[in-house]
C-alpha positions as CSV (number, residue, x, y, z in Angstrom):
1,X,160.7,101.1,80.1
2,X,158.0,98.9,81.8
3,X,157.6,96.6,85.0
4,X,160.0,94.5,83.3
5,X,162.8,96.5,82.0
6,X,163.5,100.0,84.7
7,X,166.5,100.7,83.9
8,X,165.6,104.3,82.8
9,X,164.3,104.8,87.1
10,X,168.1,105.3,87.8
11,X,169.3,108.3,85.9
12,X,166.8,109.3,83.0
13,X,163.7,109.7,84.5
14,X,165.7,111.8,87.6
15,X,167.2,113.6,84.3
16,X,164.1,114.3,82.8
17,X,162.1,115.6,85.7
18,X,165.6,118.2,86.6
19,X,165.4,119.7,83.3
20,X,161.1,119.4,82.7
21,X,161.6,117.1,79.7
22,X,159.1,114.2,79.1
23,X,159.5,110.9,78.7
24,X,157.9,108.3,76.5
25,X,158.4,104.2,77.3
26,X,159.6,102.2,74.6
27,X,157.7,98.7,74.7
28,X,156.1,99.9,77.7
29,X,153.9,96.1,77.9
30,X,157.5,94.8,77.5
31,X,156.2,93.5,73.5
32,X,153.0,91.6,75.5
33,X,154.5,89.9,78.2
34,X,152.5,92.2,80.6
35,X,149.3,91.8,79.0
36,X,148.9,88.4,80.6
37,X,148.6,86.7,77.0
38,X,152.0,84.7,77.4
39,X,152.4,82.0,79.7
40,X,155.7,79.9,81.0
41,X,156.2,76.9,79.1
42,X,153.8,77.8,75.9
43,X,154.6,78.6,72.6
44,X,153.3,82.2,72.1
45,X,150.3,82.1,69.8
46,X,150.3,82.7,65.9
47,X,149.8,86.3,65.3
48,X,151.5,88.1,68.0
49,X,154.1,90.2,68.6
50,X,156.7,87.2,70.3
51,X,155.0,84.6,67.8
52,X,156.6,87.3,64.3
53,X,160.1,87.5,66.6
54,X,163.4,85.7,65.8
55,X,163.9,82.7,68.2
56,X,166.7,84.4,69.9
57,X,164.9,87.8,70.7
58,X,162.1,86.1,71.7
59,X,163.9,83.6,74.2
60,X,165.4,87.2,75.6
61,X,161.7,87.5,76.8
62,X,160.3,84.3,77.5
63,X,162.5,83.3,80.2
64,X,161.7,82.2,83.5
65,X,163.1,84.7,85.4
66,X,161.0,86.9,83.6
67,X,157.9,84.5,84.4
68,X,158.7,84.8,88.3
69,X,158.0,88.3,88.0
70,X,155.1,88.4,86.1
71,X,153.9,85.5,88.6
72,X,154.8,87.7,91.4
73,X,153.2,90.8,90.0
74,X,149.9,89.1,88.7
75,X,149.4,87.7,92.3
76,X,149.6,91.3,93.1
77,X,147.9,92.5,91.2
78,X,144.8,90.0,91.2
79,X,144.7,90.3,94.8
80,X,143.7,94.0,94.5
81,X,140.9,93.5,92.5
82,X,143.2,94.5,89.4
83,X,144.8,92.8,86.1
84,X,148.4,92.6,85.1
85,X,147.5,94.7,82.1
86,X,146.2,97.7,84.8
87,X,148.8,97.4,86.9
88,X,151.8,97.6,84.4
89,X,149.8,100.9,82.9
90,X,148.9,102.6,85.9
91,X,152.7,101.8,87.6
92,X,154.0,103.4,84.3
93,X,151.2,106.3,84.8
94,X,152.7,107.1,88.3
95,X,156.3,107.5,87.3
96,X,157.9,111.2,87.3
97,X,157.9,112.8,84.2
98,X,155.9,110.7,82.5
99,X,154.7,112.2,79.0
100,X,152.2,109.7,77.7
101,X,152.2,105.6,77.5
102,X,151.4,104.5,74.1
103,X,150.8,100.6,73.7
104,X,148.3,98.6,71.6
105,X,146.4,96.5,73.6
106,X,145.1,93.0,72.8
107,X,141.6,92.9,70.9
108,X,139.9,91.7,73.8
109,X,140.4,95.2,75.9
110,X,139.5,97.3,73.3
């Protein structure tokens, strides 16, 4: 679950918070794209995540519908004083039943 991918919103997170079970994302910076380090049109760079991933998968991700909303969200985002990287984490932070949010974030944060 992330920004990218809610599907779990509809029915498991209202599941989990009925019967007081947790619930851990999967890919919760959607494999990078909402760290800001992928950008429409460029080949993703050596060494990450998108860059180790078959073609197809990849292409799954780096799509430009998926670009128009990480456009969307990182003008919102910016415009708060905020990163793409914060807002993807703290969105994920507010959901209901939220257990924990693991991710690895790029060098440069830590």
């Amino acid at each position: 679950m992330s920004l990218l991918q809610r599907r779990p919103e509809r029915n498991v997170l209202p599941a989990c918070e009925k019967l007081g079970l947790a619930f851990l994302p999967y890919f919760p910076l959607a494999s990078g794209l909402l760290t800001g380090k992928y950008h429409r049109g460029q080949t993703p760079a050596s060494g990450t995540r998108l860059a180790g991933m078959p073609a197809e998968r990849s292409a799954g991700l780096l799509n430009d519908g998926n670009f128009d909303v990480l456009d969307q969200l990182s003008v919102f985002a910016s415009e708060r004083g905020h990163t793409l990287l914060e807002l993807a984490m703290s969105w994920l932070a507010t959901r209901p039943a939220m257990g924990s949010i693991i991710a690895v974030l790029p060098a440069r944060i830590r």
